[in-house]
Phi, psi and omega in degrees: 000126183297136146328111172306155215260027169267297171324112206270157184275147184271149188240358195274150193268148179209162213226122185281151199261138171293177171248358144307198159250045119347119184280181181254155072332105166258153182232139183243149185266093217280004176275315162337297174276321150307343198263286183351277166318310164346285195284000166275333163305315169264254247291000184274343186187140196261005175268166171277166195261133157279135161352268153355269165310312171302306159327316220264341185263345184285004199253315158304320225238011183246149202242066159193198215250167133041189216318336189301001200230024180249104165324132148292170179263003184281355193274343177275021202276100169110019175225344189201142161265145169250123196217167160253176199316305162329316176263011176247169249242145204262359140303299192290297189318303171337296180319299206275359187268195189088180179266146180249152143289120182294147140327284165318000166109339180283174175259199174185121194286158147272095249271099196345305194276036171250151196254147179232164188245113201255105158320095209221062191274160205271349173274007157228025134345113190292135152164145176262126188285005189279300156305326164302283219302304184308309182285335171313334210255339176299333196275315183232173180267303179230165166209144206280152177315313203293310170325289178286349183306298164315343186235004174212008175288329169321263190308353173286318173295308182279018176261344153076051188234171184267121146044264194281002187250351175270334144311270224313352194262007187207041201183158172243085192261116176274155199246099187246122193041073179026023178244142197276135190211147180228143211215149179335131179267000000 
């Protein structure tokens, strides 16, 4: 049975128990088990996550204790996008502005400048790099390297080009307040 194809293949090693009494060990690769839970987080629900709140439930959700159960956000790179309210498509903003309700029962404004997280994984991309290129610039206009890296190095390898020749062969790159960014050619 195939792995669904958002899911990463589990790597943890587990060491078969003998019929010594050697006990057996398993060791789990928790970075692994964190990109998981990710994609089960965004899939839990079809709005974007505020930030915040997504760290603090991806974090409950990790089965261990103290700094080992503090996830990185680099683990989301090619799993999510981080955008503000402003960069999301103005129906969902829309969903998301007004007062919120606090657990406790209070309101809370809901603060323009909170960054929200778009569940966007690069594996159900097409690709054909022509096509990728398209929904990319569809999802976004423009994007920063670190940004777009996660989402075209797979073809970029196998087309066996570096990065930038595989950018300049499908991308325009432009330069704003001195940060370099590629936009639709």
């Amino acid at each position: 049975m195939k792995p669904p194809v958002d899911a990463p293949t589990s790597s943890a090693s587990f060491t078969s128990p003998s019929w010594s009494t050697a006990p057996s060990a398993v060791r789990l690769d928790l970075d692994k088990i964190a990109v998981i839970i990710a994609h089960h987080l965004f899939n839990s629900q079809t709005m974007p996550w505020a930030e915040p709140r997504f760290h603090a439930e991806w974090q409950r959700r990790m089965p261990c204790i103290g700094e080992l159960s503090q996830p990185s956000p680099d683990l989301l790179a090619g799993i999510a996008l981080l955008r503000t309210r402003e960069e999301l498509p103005s129906t969902i903003a829309w969903d998301l502005s007004g007062k919120k309700a606090r657990e406790d029962g209070s309101e809370q404004d809901n603060e323009a400048e909170t960054a929200y997280l778009t569940y966007f994984p690069e594996r159900r991309l097409p690709l054909d790099p022509t096509k990728r290129f398209q929904l990319l610039f569809k999802e976004k206009e423009q994007w920063m390297h670190s940004e777009i890296e996660p989402y075209i190095k797979r073809l970029a390898q196998e087309a066996e080009l570096s990065m930038e020749e595989f950018l300049m062969k499908h991308a325009l790159e432009i330069t704003v307040n001195e940060v370099k960014l590629y936009v639709k050619r």
